[in-house]
C-alpha positions as CSV (number, residue, x, y, z in Angstrom):
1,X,21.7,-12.8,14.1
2,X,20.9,-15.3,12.2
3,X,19.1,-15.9,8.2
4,X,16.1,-17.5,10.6
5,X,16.1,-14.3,12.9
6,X,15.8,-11.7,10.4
7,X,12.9,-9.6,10.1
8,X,10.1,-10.1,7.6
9,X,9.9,-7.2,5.1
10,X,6.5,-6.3,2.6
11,X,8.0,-5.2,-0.7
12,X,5.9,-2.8,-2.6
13,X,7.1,-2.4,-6.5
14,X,6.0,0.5,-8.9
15,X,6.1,-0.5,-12.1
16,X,6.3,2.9,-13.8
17,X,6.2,5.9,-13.7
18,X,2.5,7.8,-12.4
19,X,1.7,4.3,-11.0
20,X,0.8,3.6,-7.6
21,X,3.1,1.0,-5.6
22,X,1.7,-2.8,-5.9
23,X,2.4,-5.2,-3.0
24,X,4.7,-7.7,-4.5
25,X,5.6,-10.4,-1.6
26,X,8.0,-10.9,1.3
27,X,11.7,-10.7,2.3
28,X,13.7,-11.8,5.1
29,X,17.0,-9.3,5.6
30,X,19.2,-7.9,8.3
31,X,18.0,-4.2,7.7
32,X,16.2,-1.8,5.2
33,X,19.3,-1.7,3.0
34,X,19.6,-5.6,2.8
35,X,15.5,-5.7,2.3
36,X,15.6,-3.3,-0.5
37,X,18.8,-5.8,-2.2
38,X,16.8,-9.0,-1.6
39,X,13.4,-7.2,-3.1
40,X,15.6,-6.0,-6.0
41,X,16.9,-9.4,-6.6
42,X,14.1,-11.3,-6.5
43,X,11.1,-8.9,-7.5
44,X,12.5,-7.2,-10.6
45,X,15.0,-9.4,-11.9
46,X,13.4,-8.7,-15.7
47,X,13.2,-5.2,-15.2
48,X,9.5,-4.9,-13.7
49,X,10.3,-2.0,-11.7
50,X,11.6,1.6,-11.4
51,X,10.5,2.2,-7.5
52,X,10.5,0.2,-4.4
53,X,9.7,0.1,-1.2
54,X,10.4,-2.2,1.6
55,X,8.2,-2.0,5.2
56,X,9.0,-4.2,8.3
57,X,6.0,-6.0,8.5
58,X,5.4,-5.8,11.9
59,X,5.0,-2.2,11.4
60,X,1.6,-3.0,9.0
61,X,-1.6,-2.0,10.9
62,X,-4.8,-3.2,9.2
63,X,-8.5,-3.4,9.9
64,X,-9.9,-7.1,9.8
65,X,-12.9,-7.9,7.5
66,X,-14.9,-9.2,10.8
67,X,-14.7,-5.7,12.2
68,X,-15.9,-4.2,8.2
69,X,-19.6,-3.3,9.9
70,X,-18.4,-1.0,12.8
71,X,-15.1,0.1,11.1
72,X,-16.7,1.6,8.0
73,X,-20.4,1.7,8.8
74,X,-20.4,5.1,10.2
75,X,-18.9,7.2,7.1
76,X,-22.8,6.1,5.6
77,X,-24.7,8.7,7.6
78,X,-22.1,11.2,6.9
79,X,-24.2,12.4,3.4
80,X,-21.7,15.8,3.6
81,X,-19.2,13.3,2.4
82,X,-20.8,12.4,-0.8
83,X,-21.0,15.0,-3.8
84,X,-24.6,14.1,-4.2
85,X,-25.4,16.6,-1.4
86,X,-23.9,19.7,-3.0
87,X,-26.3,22.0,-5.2
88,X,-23.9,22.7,-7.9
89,X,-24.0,26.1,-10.2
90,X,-25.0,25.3,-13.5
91,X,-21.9,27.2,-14.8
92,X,-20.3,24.2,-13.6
93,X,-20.2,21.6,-16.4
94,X,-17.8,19.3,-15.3
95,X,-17.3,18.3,-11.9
C-alpha cells in the first residue's frame, strides 16, 4: 500500500486534564497505531496534549445542516424534555 492509499484519520487532542477532546485535523497512516504517531508528531509537537484520539474518517456519521428542520425539529414538542415542565419542591434551592 502506498503513502497515496492510506486511510484518512480525524485526530481529536485533549489538552488537559477534565477537558473534552477537540478536533485537531487529519492524518494519512497505514493503521491506528501509525495514525496515533503521525497525530503525535504533528499535533502536539509543543506539548499541547496529554490525550488523543484517532478515528478512520470514513467511520464519521453526521447529520447535514440542510436536513437541521426535520432532524432536530421534533425534540420542540417534546416539553417533558425541558426542566421548565417540572413543578419543583420549594425545599429545592438549587437545581
Amino acid at each position: 500500500m502506498s503513502a497515496k492509499e492510506w486511510p484518512l484519520w480525524e485526530v481529536f487532542i485533549r489538552s488537559k486534564n477534565g477537558l473534552h477532546h477537540r478536533h485537531a485535523g487529519s492524518v494519512h497512516a497505514a493503521d491506528a497505531q501509525m495514525a496515533l504517531e503521525n497525530a503525535r508528531d504533528i499535533y502536539t509537537r509543543r506539548q499541547e496534549g496529554i490525550s488523543l484520539w484517532v478515528v478512520p474518517s470514513k467511520e464519521i456519521v453526521a447529520s447535514s445542516p440542510e436536513d437541521k428542520e426535520a432532524f432536530f425539529e421534533p425534540a420542540v414538542d417534546k416539553i417533558y424534555r425541558h426542566p421548565t415542565f417540572y413543578v419543583l419542591p420549594d425545599e429545592v434551592n438549587n437545581m
